[in-house]
N, C-alpha and C positions, 0 to 999 in steps of 0.2 A: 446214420443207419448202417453206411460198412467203411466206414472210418477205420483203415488198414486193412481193408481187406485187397485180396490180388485173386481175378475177377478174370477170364476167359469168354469173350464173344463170337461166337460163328456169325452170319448169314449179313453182317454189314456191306451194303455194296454202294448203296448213294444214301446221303440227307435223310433220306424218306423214307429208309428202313424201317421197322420197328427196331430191329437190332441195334440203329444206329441211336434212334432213345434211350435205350435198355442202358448202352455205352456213358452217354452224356449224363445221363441222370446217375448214372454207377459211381460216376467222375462226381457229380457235386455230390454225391454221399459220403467223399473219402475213397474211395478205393482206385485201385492200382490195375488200369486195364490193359487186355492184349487181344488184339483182334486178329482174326483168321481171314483170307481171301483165297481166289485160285481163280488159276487159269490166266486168258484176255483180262476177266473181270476183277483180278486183283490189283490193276492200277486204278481202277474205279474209287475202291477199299482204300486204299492209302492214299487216295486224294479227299474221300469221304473225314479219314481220321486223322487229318493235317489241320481238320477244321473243330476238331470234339475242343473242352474245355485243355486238355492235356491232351496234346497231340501223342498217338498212342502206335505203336510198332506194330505188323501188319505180319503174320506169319502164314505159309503157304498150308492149306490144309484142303485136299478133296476126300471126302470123309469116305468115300468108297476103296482109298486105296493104303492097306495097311501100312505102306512106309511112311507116308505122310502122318498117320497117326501117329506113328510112333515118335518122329521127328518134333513133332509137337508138342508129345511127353516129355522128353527129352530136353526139350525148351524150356516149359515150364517147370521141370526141376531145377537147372539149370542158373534160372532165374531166380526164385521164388523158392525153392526149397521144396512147395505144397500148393495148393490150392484150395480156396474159398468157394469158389464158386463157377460155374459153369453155364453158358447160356447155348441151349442147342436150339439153332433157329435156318434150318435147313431139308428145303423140301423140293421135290423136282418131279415130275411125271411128260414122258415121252410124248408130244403133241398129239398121237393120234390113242393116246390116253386117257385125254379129255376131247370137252367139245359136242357129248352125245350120242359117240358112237361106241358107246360100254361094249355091246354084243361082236363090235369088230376087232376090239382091243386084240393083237398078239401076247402068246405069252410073254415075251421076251420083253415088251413094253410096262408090261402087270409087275412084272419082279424087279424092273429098274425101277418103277413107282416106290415099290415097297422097299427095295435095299435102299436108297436114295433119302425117301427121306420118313422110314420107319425103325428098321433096322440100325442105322446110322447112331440112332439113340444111344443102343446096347453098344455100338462099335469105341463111338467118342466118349462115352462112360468107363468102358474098361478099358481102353487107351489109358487113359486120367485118373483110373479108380487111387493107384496106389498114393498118390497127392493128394485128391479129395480125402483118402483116409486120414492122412497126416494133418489138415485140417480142420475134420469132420465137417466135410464142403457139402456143397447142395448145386442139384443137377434144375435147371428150370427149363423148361421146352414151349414152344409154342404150336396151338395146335387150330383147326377149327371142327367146331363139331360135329362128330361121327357118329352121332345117334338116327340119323336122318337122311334122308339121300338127297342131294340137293340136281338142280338142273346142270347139266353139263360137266361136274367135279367130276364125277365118273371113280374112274383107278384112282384118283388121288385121294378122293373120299374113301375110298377104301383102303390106302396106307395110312390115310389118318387114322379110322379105325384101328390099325394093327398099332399106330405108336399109342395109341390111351392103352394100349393092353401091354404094348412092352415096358412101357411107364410103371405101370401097376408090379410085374415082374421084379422090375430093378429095384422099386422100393420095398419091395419081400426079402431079396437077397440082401440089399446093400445095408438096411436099417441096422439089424444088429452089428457094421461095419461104421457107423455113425453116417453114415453119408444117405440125405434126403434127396428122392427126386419127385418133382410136380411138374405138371402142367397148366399154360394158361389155354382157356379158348377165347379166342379174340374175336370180336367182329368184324368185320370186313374195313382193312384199309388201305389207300390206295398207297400202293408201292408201284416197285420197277415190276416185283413178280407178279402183284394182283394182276397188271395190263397181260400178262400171258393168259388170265386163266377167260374160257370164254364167258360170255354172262355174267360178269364181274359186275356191270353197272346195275341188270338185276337184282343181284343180291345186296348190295348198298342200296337200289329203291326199297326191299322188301326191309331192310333193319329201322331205315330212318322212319317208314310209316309205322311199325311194330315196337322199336323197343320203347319203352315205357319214359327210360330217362333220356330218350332220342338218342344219337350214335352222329358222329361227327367222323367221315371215312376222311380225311384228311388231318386228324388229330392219333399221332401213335402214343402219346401220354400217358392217359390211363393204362394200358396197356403196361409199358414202359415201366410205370410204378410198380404196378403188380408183382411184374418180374423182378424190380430191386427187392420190394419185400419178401417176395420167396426168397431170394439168395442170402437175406437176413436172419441176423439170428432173433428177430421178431419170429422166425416160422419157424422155430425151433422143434416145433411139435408138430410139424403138417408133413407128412409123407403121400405120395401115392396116390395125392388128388389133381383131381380138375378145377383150375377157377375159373369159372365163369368171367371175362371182362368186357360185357359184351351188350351195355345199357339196358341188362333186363330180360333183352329179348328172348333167350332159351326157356324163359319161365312163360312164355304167354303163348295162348294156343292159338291167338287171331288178334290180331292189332286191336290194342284195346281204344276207346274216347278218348280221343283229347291229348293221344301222345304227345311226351314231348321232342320238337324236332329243333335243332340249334341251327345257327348259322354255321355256314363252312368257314372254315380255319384253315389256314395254312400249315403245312406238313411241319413238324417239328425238326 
């Protein structure tokens, strides 16, 4: 499915990532990956990608800060000539962001939510564009969804919100440039970030009773697929969208009879 293709991953930091599936399953498609870390947290990252099928090189990327984008670019030309494909899987909200206390929120805390991990979309896209062009590459994001306010997301919920909207933007501008961007909405799984977010275990109660095909928060796989097949020239046609990967659950207004609930798995 990307059999030659050369494949860009953000937000890899352990195992457990969704990103670090997104990677592995990238790898048994044929393609040629390069992962981003930063900080402390990028020896995490390159001991994560010592382990994928094709131990994969590890480049420093803090998507808020323009030299590192550019360094990036620079890379990937460098390397590769172009690029295929893009996976942006980076999101961050200031602790007293979340947790409930929306009406306490500071500014200052609201706009790192939204530069961090809304904004960043538009940043690491037009960092990349002029490669993605040279490909006609495709931008895939992950998101959860911002139709709805959930308990305690708060400001994060709310830069989710703003990236399905900058999402929608970038596939306005970039499409007649050949280059596609989507999003998935994933259902709740357990990562290193989930355990930041409060009422995490919540919200994994309320998927496994509701979604329909049950939801397994220890399985990043389906998910994982999704994202290969957007970066696929199978999605050759899909701009601009949201996929749902999320056992169902966004379609049902109340846990329906007889859900179904799977055993837990271990994180991929």
């Amino acid at each position: 499915m990307l059999e030659g293709k050369h494949v860009l991953i953000t937000g890899v930091v352990t195992r457990d990532s969704i990103a670090y599936g997104v990677a592995e399953r990238a790898q048994r498609a044929g393609a040629e990956v390069l992962l981003t870390g930063f900080g402390r947290a990028r020896r995490l990252t390159e001991r994560a990608a010592r382990t994928l099928p094709e131990p994969a090189d590890v480049l420093e990327l803090d998507v808020d800060a323009p030299a590192d984008l550019e360094a990036v670019a620079a890379e990937v030309d460098d390397r590769w000539g172009g690029l295929d494909g893009v996976l942006h899987a980076i999101a961050f909200a200031p602790p007293d962001a979340l947790g409930g206390a929306f009406l306490d929120t500071p500014p200052d805390s609201a706009e790192r939510a939204f530069r961090t991990s809304a904004y960043s979309l538009k940043a690491l896209t037009g960092a990349l564009l002029p490669a993605l062009e040279r490909r006609r590459g495709a931008v895939a994001g992950l998101d959860f969804d911002a139709t709805v306010a959930w308990p305690a997301y708060d400001w994060m919920g709310v830069a989710k919100a703003a990236l399905e909207s900058v999402s929608r933007y970038l596939a306005r501008d970039l499409g007649p440039r050949g280059v596609r961007v989507n999003l998935i909405s994933a259902g709740p799984i357990e990562t290193l970030a989930a355990g930041g977010i409060p009422g995490f275990d919540r919200l994994a109660g309320a998927w496994r009773e509701q979604a329909p095909l049950g939801w397994d928060t220890g399985d990043p796989g389906p998910v994982a697929d999704a994202a290969c097949f957007l970066l696929s020239e199978l999605a050759r046609g899909i701009s601009g969208e949201i996929v749902h990967v999320d056992g169902g659950f966004h379609a049902m207004g109340t846990a329906p009879a007889g859900a179904a609930v799977p055993a837990q798995a271990g994180a991929a």
